[in-house]
FITOR-646781 format. One record per residue (C-alpha): residue number from 0; residue in one letter; y, z, x. Coordinates in Angstrom, 1 decimal. Each point is the difference from the previous one (the first is absolute). Layout:
N
NUM;A;Y;Z;X
...
This chain:
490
0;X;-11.9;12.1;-35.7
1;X;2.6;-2.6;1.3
2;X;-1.2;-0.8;3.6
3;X;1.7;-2.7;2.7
4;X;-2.6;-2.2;1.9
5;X;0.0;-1.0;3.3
6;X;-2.2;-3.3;1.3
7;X;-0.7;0.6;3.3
8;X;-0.9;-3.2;2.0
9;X;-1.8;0.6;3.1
10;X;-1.5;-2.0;2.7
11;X;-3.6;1.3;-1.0
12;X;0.7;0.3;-3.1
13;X;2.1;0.5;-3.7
14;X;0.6;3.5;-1.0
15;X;1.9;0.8;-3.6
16;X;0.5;3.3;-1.2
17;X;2.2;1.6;-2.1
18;X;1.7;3.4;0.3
19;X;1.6;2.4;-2.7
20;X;3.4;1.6;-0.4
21;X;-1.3;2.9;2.0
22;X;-1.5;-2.3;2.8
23;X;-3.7;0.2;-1.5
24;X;-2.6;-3.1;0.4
25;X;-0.8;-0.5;-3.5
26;X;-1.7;-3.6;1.1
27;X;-1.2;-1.6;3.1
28;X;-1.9;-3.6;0.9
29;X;-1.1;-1.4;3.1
30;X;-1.5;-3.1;1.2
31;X;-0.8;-1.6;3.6
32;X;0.2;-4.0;0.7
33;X;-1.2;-1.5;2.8
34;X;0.9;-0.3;3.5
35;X;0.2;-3.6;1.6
36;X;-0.6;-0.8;3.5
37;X;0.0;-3.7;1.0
38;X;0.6;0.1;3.1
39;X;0.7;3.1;2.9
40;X;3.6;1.0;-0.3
41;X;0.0;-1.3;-4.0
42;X;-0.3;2.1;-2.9
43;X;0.5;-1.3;-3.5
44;X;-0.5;1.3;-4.0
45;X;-0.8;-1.9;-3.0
46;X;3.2;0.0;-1.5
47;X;-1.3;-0.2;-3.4
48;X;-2.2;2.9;0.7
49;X;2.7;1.8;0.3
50;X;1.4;-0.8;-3.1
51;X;-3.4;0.5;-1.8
52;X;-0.7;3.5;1.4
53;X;3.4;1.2;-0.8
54;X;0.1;-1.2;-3.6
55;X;-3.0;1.8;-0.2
56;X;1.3;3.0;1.5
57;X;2.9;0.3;-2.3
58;X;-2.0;-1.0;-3.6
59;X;-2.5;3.0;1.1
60;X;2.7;2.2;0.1
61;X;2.1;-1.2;-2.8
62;X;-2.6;0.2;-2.2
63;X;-0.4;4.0;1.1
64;X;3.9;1.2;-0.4
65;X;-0.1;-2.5;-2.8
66;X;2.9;-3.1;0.2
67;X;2.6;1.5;-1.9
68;X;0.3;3.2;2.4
69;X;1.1;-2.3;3.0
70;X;3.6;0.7;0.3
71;X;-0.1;-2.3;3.3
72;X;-2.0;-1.9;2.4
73;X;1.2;0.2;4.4
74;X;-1.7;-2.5;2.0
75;X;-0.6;1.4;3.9
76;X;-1.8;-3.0;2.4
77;X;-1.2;-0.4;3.5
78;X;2.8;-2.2;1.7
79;X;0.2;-3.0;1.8
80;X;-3.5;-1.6;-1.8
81;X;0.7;-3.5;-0.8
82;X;-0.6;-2.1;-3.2
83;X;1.2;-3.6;-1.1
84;X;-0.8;-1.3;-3.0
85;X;0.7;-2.8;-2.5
86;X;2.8;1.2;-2.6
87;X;-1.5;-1.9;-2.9
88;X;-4.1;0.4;0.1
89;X;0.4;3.8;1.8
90;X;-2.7;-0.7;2.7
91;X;0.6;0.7;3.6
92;X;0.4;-2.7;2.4
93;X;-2.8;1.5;2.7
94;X;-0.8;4.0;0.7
95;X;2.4;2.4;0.8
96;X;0.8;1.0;3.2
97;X;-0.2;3.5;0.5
98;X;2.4;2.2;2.0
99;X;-2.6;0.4;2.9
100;X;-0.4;-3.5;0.7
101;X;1.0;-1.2;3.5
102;X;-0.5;-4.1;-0.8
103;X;3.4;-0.6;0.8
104;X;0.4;1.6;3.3
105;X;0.6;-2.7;1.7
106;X;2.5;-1.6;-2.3
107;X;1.9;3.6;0.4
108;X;-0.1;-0.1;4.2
109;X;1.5;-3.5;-0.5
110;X;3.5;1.7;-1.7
111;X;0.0;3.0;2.1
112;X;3.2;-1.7;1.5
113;X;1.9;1.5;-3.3
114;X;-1.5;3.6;-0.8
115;X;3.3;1.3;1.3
116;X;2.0;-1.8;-2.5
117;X;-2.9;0.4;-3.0
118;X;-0.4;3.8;0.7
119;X;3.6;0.6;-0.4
120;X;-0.3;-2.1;-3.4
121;X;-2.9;1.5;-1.7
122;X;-1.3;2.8;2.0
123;X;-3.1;-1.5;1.0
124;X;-1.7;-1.3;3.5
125;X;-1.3;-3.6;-0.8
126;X;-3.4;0.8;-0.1
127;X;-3.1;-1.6;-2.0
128;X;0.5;3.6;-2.2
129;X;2.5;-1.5;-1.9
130;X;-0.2;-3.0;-3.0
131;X;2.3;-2.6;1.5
132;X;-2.5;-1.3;2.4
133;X;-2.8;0.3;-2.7
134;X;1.6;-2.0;-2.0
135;X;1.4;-2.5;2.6
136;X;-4.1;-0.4;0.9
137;X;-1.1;-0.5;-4.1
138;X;3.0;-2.9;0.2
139;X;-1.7;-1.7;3.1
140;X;-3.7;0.5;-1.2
141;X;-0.3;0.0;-2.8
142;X;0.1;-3.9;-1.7
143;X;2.7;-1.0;-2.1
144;X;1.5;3.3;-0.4
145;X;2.9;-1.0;1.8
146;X;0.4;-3.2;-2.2
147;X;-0.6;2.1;-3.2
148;X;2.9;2.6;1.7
149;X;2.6;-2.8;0.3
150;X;-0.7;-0.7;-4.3
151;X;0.4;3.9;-0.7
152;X;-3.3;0.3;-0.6
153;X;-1.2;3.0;2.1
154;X;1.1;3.6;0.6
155;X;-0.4;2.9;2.0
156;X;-0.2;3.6;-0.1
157;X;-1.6;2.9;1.5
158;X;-2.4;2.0;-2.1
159;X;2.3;2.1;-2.5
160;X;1.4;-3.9;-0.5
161;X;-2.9;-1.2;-0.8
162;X;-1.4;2.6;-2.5
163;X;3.6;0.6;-1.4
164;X;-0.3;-3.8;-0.9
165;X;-3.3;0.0;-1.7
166;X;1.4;3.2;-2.2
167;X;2.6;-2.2;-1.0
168;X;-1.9;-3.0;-0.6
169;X;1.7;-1.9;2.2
170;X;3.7;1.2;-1.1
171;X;1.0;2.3;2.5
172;X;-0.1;-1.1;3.6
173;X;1.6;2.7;2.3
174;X;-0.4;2.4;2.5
175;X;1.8;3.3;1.3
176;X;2.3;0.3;3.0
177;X;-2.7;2.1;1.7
178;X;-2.8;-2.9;0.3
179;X;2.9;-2.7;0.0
180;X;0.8;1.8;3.8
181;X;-3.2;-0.1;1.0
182;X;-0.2;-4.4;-0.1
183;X;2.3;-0.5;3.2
184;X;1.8;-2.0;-2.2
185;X;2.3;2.8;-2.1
186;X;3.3;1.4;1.5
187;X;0.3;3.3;0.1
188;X;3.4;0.4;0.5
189;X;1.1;-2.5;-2.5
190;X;-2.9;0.7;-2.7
191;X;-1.0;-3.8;-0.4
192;X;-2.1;-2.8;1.6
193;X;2.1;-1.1;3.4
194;X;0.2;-4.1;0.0
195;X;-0.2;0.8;3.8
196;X;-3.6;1.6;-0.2
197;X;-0.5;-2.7;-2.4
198;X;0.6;-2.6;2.1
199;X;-2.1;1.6;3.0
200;X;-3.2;0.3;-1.8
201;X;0.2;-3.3;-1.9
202;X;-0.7;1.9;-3.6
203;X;1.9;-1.5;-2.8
204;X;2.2;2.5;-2.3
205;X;-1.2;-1.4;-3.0
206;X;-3.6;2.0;0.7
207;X;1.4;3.0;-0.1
208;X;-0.3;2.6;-2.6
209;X;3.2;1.6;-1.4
210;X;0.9;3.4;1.4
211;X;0.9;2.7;-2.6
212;X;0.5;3.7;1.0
213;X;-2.8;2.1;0.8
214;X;0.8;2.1;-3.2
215;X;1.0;-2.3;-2.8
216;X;-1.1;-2.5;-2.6
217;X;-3.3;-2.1;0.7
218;X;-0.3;-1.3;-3.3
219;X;-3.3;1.3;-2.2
220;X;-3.5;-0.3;0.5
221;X;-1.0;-2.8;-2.6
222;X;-1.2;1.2;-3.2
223;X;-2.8;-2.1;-0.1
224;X;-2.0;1.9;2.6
225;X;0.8;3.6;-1.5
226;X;0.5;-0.3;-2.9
227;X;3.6;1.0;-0.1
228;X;3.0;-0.9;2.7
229;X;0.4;2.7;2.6
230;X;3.2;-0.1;2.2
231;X;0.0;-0.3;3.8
232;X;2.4;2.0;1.6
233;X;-0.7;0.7;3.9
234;X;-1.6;-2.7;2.8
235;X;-0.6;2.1;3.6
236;X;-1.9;-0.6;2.9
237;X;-3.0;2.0;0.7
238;X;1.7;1.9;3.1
239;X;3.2;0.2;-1.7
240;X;-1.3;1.5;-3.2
241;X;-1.9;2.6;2.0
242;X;3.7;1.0;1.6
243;X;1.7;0.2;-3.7
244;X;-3.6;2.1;-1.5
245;X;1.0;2.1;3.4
246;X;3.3;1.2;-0.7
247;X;1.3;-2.7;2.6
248;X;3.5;-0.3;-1.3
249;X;0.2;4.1;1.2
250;X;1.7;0.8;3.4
251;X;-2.2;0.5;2.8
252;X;-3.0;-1.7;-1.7
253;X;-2.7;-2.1;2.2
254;X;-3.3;-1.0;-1.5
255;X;-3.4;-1.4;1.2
256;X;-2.5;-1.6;-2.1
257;X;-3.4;0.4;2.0
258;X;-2.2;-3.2;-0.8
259;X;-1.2;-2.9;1.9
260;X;3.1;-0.1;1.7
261;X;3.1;2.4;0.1
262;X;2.9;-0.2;-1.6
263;X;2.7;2.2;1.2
264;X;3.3;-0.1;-1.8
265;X;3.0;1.9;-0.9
266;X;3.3;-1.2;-2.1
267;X;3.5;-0.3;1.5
268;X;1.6;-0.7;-2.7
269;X;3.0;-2.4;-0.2
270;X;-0.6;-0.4;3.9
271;X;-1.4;-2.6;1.9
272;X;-0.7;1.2;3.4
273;X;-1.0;-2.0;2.8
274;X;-3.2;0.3;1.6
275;X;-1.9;-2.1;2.3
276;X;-3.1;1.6;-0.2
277;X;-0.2;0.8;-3.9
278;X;0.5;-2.1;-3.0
279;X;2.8;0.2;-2.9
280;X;-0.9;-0.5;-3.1
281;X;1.4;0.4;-3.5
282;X;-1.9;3.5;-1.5
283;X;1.2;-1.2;-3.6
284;X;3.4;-0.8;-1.9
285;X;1.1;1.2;-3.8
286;X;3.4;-1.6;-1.2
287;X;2.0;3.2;1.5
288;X;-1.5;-0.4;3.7
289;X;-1.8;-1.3;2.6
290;X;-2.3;2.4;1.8
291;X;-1.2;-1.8;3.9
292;X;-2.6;1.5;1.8
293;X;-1.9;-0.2;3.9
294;X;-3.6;-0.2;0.2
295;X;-2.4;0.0;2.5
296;X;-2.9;-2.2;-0.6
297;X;-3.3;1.4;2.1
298;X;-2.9;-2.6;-0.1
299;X;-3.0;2.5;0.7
300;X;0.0;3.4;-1.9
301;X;-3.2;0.3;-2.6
302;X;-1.5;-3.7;1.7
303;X;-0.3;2.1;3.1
304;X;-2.1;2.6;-2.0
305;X;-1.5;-3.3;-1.2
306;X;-1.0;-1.2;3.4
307;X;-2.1;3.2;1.0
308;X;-1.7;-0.5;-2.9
309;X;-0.5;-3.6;-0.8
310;X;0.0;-1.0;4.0
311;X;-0.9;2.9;2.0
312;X;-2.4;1.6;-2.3
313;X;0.4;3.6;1.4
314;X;1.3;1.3;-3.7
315;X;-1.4;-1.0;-3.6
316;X;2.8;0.9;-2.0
317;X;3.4;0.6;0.5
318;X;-0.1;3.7;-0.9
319;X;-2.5;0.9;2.7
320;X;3.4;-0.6;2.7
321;X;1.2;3.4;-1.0
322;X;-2.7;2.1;0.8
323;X;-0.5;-1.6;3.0
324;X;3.6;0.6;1.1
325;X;0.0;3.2;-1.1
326;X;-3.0;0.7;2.2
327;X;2.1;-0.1;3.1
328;X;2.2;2.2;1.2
329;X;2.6;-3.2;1.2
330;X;-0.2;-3.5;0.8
331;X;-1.5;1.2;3.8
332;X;2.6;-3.1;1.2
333;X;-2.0;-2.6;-2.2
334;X;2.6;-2.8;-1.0
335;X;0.0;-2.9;-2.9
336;X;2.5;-2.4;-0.3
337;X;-0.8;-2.2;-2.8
338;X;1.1;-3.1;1.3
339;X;-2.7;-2.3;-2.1
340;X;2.2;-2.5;-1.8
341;X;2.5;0.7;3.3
342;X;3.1;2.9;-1.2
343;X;2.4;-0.2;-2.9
344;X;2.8;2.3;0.0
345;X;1.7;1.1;2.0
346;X;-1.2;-2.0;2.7
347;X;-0.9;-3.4;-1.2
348;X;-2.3;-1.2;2.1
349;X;-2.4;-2.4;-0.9
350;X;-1.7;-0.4;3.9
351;X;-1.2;3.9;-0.2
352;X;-3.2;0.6;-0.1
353;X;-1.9;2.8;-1.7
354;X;-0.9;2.9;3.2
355;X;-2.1;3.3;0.0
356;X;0.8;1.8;3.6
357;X;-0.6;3.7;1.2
358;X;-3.8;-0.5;-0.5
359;X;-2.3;2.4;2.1
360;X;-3.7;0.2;0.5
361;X;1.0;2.9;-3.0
362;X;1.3;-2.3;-2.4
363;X;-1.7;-0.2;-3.1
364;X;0.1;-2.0;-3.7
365;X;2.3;2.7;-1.2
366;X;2.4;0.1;2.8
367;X;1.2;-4.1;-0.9
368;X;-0.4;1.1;-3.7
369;X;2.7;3.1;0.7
370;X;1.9;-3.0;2.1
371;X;-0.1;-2.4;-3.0
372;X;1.5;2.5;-2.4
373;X;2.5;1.7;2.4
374;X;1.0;-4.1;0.7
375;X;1.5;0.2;-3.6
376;X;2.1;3.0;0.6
377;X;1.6;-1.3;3.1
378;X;0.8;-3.6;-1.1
379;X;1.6;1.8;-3.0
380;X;2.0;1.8;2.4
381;X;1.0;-3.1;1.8
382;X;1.3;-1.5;-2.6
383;X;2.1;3.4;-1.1
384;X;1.5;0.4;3.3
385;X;1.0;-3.6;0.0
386;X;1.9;0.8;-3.6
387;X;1.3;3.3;2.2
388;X;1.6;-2.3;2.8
389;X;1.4;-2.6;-2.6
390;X;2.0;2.9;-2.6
391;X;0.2;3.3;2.2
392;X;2.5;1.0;-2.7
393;X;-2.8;0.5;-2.0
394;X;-2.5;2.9;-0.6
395;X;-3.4;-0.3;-0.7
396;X;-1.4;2.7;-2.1
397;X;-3.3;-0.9;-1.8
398;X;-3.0;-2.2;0.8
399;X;-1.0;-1.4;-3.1
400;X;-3.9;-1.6;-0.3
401;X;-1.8;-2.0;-1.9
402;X;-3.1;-2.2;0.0
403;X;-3.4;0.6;0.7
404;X;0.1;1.8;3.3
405;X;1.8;2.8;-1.4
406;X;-3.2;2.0;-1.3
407;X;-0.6;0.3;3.8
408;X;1.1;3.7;1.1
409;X;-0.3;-0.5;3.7
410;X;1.9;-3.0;-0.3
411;X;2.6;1.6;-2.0
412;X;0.5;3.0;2.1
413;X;0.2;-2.1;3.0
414;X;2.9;-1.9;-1.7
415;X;1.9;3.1;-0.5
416;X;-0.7;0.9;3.4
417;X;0.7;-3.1;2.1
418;X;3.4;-0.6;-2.4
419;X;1.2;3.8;0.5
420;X;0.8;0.0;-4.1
421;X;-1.5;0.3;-3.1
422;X;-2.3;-2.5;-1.4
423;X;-0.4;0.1;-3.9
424;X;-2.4;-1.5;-2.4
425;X;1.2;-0.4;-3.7
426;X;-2.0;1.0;-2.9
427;X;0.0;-3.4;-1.1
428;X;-2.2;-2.1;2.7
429;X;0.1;-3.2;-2.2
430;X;4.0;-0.4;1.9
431;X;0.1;-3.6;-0.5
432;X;-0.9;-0.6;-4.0
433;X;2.6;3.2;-0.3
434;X;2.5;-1.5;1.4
435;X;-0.3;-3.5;-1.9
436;X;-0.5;1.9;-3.0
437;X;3.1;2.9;1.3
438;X;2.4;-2.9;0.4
439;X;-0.7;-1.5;-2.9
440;X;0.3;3.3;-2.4
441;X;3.5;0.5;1.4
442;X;0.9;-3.3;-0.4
443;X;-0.5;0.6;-4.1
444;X;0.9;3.1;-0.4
445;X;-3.5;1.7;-0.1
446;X;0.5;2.4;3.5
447;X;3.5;0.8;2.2
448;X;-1.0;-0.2;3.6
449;X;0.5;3.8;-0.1
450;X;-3.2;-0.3;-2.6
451;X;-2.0;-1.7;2.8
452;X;0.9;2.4;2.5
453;X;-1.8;2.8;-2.6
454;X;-2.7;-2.2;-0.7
455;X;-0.5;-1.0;3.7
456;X;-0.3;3.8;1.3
457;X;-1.5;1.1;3.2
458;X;-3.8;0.1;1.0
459;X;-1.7;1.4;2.9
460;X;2.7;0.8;2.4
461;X;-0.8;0.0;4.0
462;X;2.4;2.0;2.6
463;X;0.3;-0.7;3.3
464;X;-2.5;2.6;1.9
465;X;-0.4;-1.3;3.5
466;X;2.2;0.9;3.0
467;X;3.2;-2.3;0.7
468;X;-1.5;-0.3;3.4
469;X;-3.4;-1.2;-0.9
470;X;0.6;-2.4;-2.6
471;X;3.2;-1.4;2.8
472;X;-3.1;-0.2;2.7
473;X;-2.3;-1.9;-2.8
474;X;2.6;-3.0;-0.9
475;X;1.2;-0.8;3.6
476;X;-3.6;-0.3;0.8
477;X;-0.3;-2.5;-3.1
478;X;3.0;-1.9;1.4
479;X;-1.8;-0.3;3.1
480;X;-2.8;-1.7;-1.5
481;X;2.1;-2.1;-2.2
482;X;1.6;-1.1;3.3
483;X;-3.7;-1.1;1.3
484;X;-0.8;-2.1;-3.0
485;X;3.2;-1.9;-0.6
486;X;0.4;-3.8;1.3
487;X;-4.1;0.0;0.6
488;X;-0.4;-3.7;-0.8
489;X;2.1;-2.5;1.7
């Protein structure tokens, strides 16, 4: 049965799995690599861990659907991770530094004096989030890179890069516009590295990777390591493949993917809108169009779940918090904001400080686990009415979910509630290797998008069920307590 794969490059781990003309997983390999913490504030990977573990991955589930059924391979990648390594021997220059890193914070308060003028270039905030100033710190730390640099020696590239690169055996050294936005160093509005942001970050052009569309040619993995060449035809971000596996090109369409953080997105098309509080990005680009999106990046979502389990101890596992919530009739005024790497989107605050308040003599281990799960629903909501005040012309329909939290049913009603619309789960939960893989099957001819939209039907569907004047009453008491964590250190 011809099949097209999806590698599926996390931060925890690589996931490949390949899906049938009907949508089916007829294969499916996963492996974690290790997470690296030098220092507080630092998180690194192995770089050629990640390479190992995905390999791996994808000859388990080659050798299942058997190599001459793979019509095509889409590569989907957690963004902003940062690798430089010698062109010739292959080998990485130091670790990479992951997306969650905060090493160069200081280096990013230091050119806060042009975010206006770099926001309205690529989108973005200049904030240690993005690559530029990762790769800026491997230039000054790391010895003789810079040296090595100025002979053409060295290159970078997010994770897709980097993998894409080792499928190719060195021949193919690109990215997609979707990751290329997400560097600080990629116009948006022109679609190519700006000299400008260049010049302000002190990264050389000639490290860059090429940027090919999102759906198109990315050579073919080497037939050396399968046995048989296998074409590349779609690169997308992790968020960004999520929004295509969604539906996200439809009108009215917003998704969330539920995980360590949130991600809340929704297309606008050929539009860039402006936003203060929100970022642009690019969602993906075929050689008809370019499709731009806003998202809301929320620090805390499934790390606050984390916390009361890992810090406070009152739960075991994440799936005790929905019996516990459900044990209460309401939140009886009890309050999280979950403020513990300060608040993302759309507030952007990196002085707040994590806050529990309404607690009583009555207050008990389930009351700050209902708190913790509610916080997800009303950040979500935060971020949505910020998309609201940005494009009132348009009209949001659907909640679409992904990610672990969304085998919560309390949280998931709550959702529904606190948004005053639908919330939908898809049938396929795996949103992010779908829409690698979704991408890439259109790109050859294997699906139409109208295919995907079959494929990709409905789930579990939650409906608003709480009052108007309730759910109002619950969110301006959340703003409130938002208010009375914000701009906590000095």
């Amino acid at each position: 049965m011809k099949v097209v794969v999806s590698v599926d490059l996390g931060t925890t781990g690589n996931r490949v799995m390949a899906f049938s003309k009907s949508g089916e997983i007829l294969g499916r390999s996963y492996y974690e690599f290790p997470q690296i913490y030098p220092q507080p504030g630092w998180v690194e990977h192995d770089a050629k861990q990640i390479w190992d573990t995905a390999l791996k991955s994808l000859r388990e589930v080659t050798t299942k659907v058997g190599v001459e059924n793979i019509q095509a391979v889409g590569i989907t990648n957690q963004r902003e991770t940062t690798i430089l390594w010698d062109r010739k021997s292959g080998r990485p220059v130091s670790n990479a530094i992951v997306w969650q890193d905060r090493r160069t914070a200081g280096m990013c308060r230091e050119l806060k004096p042009h975010e206006a003028e770099v926001k309205g270039m690529t989108g973005l905030f200049i904030d240690p989030y993005f690559s530029a100033t990762k790769i800026r710190w491997i230039m000054e730390n790391i010895e003789g890179v810079e040296s090595k640099i100025r002979k053409g020696e060295i290159i970078f590239g997010t994770v897709d890069t980097w993998i894409l690169w080792n499928l190719t055996r060195g021949k193919i050294h690109a990215t997609d516009p979707g990751n290329a936005s997400r560097t600080l160093l990629y116009n948006i509005k022109t679609l190519r590295y700006d000299e400008k942001l260049l010049s302000l970050f002190n990264v050389p052009e000639s490290l860059l990777p090429e940027v090919r569309d999102s759906g198109g040619s990315y050579g073919a993995i080497d037939k050396e390591l399968l046995g048989r060449e296998i074409p590349i035809t779609a690169v997308l971000g992790d968020q960004q493949a999520s929004l295509y596996a969604q539906g996200g090109w439809q009108e009215g369409v917003v998704k969330n993917t539920y995980g360590t953080g949130l991600f809340v997105m929704t297309a606008t098309g050929s539009e860039i809108p402006h936003s203060g509080r929100l970022l642009n990005t690019i969602a993906w680009k075929t050689a008809s169009k370019t499709v731009y999106a806003l998202e809301g990046s929320i620090f805390i979502g499934g790390a606050g779940i984390q916390w009361l389990r890992d810090g406070l101890k009152i739960i075991k596992s994440a799936d005790e918090t929905e019996a516990l919530a459900e044990s209460l009739s309401g939140n009886e005024g009890v309050y999280f904001v979950p403020a513990l790497a300060g608040l993302g989107a759309p507030y952007w605050d990196p002085t707040a400080r994590g806050m529990i308040i309404g607690l009583t003599r009555g207050t008990e281990p389930r009351h700050i686990a209902r708190a913790a799960l509610e916080s997800l629903a009303y950040q979500t909501r935060d971020v949505i009415e910020e998309m609201k005040s940005i494009m009132p012309q348009k009209t949001f329909k659907t909640l679409r979910v992904d990610g672990g939290a969304v085998a919560n049913k309390f949280l998931m009603q709550f959702q529904a509630d606190i948004l005053g619309f639908d919330v939908e789960q898809p049938a396929h939960t795996e949103t992010t290797a779908f829409g690698a893989a979704g991408l890439a099957g259109v790109t050859c001819g294997f699906w139409s998008e109208s295919d995907l939209l079959a494929i990709q039907k409905s789930g579990k569907v939650y409906h608003p069920m709480m009052k108007n004047d309730l759910s109002r009453d619950l969110y301006t008491r959340w703003k409130k307590a938002v208010e009375k964590a914000l701009k906590w250190e000095s």
